[in-house]
C-alpha positions as CSV (number, residue, x, y, z in Angstrom):
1,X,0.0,0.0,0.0
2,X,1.5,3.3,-1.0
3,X,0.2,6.2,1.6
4,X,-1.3,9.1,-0.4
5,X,-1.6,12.3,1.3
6,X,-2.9,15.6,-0.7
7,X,-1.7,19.0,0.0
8,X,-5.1,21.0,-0.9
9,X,-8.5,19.5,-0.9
10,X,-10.3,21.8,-3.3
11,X,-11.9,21.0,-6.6
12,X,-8.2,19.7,-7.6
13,X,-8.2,17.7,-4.4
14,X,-11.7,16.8,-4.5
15,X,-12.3,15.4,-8.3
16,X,-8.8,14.9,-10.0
17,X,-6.9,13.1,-6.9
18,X,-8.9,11.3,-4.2
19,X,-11.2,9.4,-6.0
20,X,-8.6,7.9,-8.3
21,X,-6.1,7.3,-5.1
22,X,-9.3,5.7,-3.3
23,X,-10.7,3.8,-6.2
24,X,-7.2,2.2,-6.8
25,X,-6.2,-1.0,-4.3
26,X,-2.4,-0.2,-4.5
27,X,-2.8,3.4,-2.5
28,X,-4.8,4.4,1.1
29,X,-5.6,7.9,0.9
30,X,-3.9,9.2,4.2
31,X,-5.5,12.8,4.1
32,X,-5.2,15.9,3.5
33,X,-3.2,19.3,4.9
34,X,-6.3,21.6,5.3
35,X,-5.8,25.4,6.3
36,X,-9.8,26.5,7.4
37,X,-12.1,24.4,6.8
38,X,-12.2,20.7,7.4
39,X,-13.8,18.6,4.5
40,X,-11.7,15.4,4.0
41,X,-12.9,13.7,7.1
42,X,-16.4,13.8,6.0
43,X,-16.0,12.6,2.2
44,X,-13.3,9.8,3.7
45,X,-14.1,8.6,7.1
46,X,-11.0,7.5,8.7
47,X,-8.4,10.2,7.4
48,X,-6.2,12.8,8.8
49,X,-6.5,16.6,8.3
50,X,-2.9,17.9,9.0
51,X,-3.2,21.6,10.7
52,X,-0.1,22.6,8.5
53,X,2.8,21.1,6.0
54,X,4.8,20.2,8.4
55,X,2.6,18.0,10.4
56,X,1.8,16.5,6.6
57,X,5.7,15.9,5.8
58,X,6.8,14.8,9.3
59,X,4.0,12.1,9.6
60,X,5.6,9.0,8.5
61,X,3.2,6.6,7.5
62,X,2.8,8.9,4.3
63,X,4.3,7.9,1.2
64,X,3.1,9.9,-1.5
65,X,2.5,13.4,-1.7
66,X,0.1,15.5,-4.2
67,X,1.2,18.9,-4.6
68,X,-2.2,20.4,-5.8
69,X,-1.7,24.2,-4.0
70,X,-1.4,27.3,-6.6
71,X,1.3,26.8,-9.4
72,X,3.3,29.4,-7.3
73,X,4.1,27.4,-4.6
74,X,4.7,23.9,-6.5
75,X,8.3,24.4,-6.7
76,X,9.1,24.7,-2.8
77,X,5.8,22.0,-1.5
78,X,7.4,19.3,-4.2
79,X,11.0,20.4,-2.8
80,X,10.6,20.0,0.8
81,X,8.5,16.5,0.2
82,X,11.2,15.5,-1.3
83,X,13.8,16.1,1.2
84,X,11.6,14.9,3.8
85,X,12.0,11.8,2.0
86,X,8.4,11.2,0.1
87,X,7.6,10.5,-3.5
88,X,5.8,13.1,-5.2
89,X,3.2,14.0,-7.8
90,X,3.0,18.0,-8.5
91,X,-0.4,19.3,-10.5
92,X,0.3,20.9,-13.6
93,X,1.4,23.7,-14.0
94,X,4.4,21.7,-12.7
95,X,6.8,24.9,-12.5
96,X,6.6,28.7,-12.7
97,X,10.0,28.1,-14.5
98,X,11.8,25.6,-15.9
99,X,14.6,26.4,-14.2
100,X,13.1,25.0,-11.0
101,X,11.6,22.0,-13.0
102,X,15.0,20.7,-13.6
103,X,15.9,21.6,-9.8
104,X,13.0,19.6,-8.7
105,X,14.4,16.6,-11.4
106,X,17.9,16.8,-9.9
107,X,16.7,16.9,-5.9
108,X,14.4,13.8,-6.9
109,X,17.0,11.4,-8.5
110,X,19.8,12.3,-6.0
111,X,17.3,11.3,-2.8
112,X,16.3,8.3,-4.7
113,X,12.5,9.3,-5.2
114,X,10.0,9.2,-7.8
115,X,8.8,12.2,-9.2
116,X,5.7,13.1,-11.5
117,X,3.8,15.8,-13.1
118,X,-0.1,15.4,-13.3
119,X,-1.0,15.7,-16.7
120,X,-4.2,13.8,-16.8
121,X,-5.4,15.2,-20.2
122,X,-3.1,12.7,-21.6
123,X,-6.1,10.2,-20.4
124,X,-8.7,12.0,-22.0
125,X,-10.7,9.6,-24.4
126,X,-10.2,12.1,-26.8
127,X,-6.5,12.3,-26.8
128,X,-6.1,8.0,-26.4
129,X,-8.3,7.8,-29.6
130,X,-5.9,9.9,-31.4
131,X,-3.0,7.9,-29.9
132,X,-4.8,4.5,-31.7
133,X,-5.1,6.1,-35.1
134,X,-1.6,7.3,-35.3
135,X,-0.1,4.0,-34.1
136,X,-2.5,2.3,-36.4
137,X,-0.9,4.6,-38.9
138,X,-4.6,5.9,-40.2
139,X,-3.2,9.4,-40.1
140,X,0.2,9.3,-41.8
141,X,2.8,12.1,-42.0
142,X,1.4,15.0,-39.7
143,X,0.5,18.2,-42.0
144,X,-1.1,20.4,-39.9
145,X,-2.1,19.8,-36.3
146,X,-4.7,22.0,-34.5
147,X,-5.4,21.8,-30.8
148,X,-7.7,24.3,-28.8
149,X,-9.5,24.3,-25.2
150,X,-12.2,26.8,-25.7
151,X,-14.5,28.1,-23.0
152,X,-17.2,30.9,-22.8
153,X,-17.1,33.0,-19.2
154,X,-17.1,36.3,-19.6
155,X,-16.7,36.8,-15.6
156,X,-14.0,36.4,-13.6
157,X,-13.2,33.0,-11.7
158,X,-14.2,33.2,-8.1
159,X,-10.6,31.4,-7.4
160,X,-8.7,34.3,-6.4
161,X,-5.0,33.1,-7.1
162,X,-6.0,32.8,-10.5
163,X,-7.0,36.2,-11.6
164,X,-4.4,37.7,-9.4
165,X,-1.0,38.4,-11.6
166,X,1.5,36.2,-10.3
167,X,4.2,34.4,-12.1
168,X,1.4,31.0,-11.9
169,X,-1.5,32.6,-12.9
170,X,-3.0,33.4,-15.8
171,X,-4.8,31.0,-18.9
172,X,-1.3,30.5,-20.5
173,X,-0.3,28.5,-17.6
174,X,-3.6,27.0,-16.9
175,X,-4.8,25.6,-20.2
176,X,-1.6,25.9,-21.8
177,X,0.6,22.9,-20.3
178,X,-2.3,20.4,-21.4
179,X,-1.8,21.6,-25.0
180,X,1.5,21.5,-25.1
181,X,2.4,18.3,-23.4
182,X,-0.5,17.0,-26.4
183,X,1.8,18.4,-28.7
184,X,4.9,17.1,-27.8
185,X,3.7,13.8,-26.7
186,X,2.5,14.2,-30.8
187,X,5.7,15.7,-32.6
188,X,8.5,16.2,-29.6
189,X,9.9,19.6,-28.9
190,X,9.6,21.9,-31.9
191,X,12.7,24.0,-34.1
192,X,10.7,27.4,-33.0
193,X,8.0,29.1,-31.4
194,X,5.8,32.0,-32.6
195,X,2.7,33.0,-30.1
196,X,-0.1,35.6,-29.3
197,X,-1.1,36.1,-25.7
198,X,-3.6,38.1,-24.8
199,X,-6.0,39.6,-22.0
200,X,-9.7,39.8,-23.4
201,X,-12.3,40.1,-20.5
202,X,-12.5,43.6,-19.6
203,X,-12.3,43.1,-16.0
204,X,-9.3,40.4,-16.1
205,X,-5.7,41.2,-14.9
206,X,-4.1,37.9,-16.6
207,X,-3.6,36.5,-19.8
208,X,-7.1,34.9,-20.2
209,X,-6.6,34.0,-24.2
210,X,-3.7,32.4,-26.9
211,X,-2.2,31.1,-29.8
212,X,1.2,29.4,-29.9
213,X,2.3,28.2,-33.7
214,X,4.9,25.7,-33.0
215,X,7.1,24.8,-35.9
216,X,8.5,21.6,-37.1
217,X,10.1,20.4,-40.6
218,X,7.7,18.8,-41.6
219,X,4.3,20.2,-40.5
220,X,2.9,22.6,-37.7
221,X,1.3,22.8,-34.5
222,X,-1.4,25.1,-33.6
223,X,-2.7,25.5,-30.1
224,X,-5.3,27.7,-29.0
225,X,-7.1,28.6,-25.9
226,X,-9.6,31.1,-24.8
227,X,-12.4,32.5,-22.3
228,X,-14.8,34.2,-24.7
229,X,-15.8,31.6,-27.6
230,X,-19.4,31.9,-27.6
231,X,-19.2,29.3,-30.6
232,X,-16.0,26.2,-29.9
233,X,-14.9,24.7,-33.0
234,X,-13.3,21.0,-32.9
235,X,-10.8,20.7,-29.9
236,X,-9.3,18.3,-32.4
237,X,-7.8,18.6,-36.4
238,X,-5.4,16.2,-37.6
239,X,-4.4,16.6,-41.0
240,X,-2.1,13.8,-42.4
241,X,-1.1,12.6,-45.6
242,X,-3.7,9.3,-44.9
243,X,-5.9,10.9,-43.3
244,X,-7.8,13.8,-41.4
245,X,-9.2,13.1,-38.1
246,X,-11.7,15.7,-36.7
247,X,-13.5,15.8,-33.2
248,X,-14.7,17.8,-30.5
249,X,-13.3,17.9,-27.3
250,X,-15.7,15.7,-25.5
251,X,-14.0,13.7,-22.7
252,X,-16.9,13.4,-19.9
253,X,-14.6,12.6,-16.8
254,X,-14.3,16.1,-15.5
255,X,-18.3,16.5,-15.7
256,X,-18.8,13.1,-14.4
257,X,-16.6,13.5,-11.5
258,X,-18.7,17.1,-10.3
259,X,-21.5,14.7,-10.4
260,X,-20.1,12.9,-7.9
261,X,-19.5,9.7,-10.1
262,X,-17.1,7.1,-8.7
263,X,-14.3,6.0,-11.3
264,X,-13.4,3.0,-12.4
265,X,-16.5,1.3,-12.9
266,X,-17.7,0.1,-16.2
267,X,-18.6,2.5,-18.2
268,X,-16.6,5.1,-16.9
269,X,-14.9,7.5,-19.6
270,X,-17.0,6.5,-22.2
271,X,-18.4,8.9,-24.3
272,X,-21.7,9.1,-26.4
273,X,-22.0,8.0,-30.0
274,X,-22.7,11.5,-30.7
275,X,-19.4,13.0,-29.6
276,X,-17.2,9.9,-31.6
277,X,-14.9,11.8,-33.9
278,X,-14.7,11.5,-38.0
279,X,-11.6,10.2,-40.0
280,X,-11.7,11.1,-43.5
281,X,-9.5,9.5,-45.9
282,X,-8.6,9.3,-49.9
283,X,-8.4,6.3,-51.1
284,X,-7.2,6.4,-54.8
285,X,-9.2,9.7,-55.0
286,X,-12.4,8.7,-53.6
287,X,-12.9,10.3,-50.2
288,X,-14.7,8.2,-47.6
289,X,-15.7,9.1,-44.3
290,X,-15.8,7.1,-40.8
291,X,-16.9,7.7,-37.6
292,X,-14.6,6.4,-35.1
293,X,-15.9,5.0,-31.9
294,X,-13.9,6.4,-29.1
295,X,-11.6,4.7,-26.6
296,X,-12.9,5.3,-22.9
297,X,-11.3,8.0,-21.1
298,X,-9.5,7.3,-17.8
299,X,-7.5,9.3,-15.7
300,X,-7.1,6.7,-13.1
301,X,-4.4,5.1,-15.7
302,X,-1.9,8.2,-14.2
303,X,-2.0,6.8,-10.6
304,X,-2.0,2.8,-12.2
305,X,1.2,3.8,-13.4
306,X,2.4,5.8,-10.7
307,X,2.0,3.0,-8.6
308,X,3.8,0.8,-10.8
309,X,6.8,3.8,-11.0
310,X,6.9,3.6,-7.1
311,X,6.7,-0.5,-6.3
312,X,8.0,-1.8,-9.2
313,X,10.6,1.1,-10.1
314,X,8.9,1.5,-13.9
315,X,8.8,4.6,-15.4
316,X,6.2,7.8,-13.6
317,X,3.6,8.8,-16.1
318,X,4.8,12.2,-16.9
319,X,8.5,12.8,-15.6
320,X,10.0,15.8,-14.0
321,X,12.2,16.4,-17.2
322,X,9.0,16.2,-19.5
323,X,7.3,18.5,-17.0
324,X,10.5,20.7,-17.5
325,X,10.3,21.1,-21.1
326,X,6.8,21.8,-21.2
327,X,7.6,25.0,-19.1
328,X,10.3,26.0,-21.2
329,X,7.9,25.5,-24.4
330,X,5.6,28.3,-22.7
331,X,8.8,30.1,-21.5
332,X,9.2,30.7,-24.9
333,X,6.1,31.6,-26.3
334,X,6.3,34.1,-23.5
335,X,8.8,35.4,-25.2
336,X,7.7,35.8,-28.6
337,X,4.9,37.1,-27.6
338,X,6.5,40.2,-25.9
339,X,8.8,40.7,-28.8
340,X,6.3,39.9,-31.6
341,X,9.2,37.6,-32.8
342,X,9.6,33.9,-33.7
343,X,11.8,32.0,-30.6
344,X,13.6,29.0,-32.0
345,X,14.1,26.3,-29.4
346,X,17.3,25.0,-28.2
């Protein structure tokens, strides 16, 4: 059994973590450090509520510990757990730079402790579906690749450290690590960089909106995000010389999880007919179209494999290093942004 403990038990805490840890056999969820309120008593009899971080890191029954606080304070949580000797999974955004990322990737390996960055989008149905039809090799050569996260709220979000400008806040660092690590789980890290990043709610003192154009030999990378697209176009365009695959972003875990739905049953993950995405290819110049059914969605496959990483010494799910170059992906598009300039990538 690996001893879980969580370092915030808000929506992160609440929907992407503890159910996964307490649906899975290989972990006891050990609790939670809680500031104010006390929740994680009442959703999980039988746990602890630590009264501060140190009480968390000093217990040691715990094994395992979820950095999940704002991105600003990943870097010194995941630091001091690892010197206190736990294993660690830090919540994307992993860094506020990738100079700490690689810190983080250095401390880990020399106390002899696994490290991970939560990218769970890599377990969206949508995403795994895509993953088939490239290995299947239904998409060929990439072309052109468009990804976008798209939302519609003009207001602000009632989570404070989000709309406040610090070095962790703002959409860019939000939404943006999901669509890059997509994109270099896709292609790798890209020859150059150019981006737009923008503020477009009137009332909004971050980044809420942007476009990063990442550029490879053979084809491009588009990623988009925003808060005011009253209409959202396909989270999904895969253009290849086989094939062109287009869907909606449509994974159902996040909404199922609010509902209170407990993962890892059945049907969890999968998505209606209606949402299954459409390949289009030319055979011989006749185009044909086919819906493809989508693979079920599961997030729990991140903590499956952490498990694995920390019993059986296999690889984490998303490593430090990947974590790191992520950061340094949107350090750069940071940059070209500011200078209206295309970045090339080192």
């Amino acid at each position: 059994m690996i001893n879980a403990a969580l370092v915030s038990f808000g929506m992160s805490g609440k929907l992407f973590h503890a159910p996964f840890l307490n649906a899975n056999s290989n972990y006891n969820l050990e609790g939670c450090w809680e500031r104010s309120t006390k929740n994680i008593q009442a959703v999980y009899p039988g746990t602890k509520s630590y009264i501060s971080y140190e009480e968390l890191l000093s217990d040691p029954s715990v094994d395992l510990v979820i950095v999940n606080s704002p991105n600003d304070t990943h870097f010194e949580y995941a630091k001091q757990a690892l010197l206190s000797g736990k294993h660690v999974v830090v919540e994307k955004a992993f860094t506020v730079s990738s100079t700490e990322a690689f810190e983080l990737d250095i401390i880990a390996n020399k106390v002899n402790k696994q490290l991970a960055v939560y990218h769970n989008r890599r377990f969206d149905a949508d995403f795994l579906t895509i993953q088939k039809l490239i290995s299947e090799g239904q998409i060929g050569e990439f072309l052109d690749v468009q990804i976008s996260f798209e939302r519609y709220r003009t207001g602000l979000s009632p989570k404070v450290h989000k709309e406040t400008p610090t070095p962790g806040a703002g959409l860019l660092m939000d939404l943006g690590p999901h669509l890059m690590d997509q994109a270099l789980v896709l292609s790798g890290k890209p020859e150059s960089i150019f981006a737009d990043i923008r503020t477009t709610r009137k009332e909004a003192l971050v980044d809420d909106y942007f476009m990063m154009h990442l550029y490879y030999p053979t084809h491009r990378i588009t990623l988009t995000s925003g808060m005011l697209f009253m209409q959202q176009l396909p989270g999904y365009k895969l253009y290849g010389t086989k094939g062109c695959f287009i869907k909606n972003r449509s994974d159902i875990q996040e909404a199922d999880l609010i509902a209170g739905k407990i993962p890892n049953t059945k049907d969890w993950g999968k998505e209606a007919p209606e949402n299954f995405g459409t390949l289009t290819t030319d055979n011989n110049g006749v185009i044909s179209k086919k819906i493809i059914p989508s693979l079920q969605g599961n997030y729990g496959l991140f903590y499956e494999q952490m498990a694995d990483a920390i019993l059986n010494h296999a690889s984490v799910p998303v490593s430090a290093i990947e974590g790191a170059h992520i950061i340094q992906m949107l350090e750069a598009a940071r940059e070209s942004s500011l200078t209206k300039k295309l970045v090339p990538i080192k």
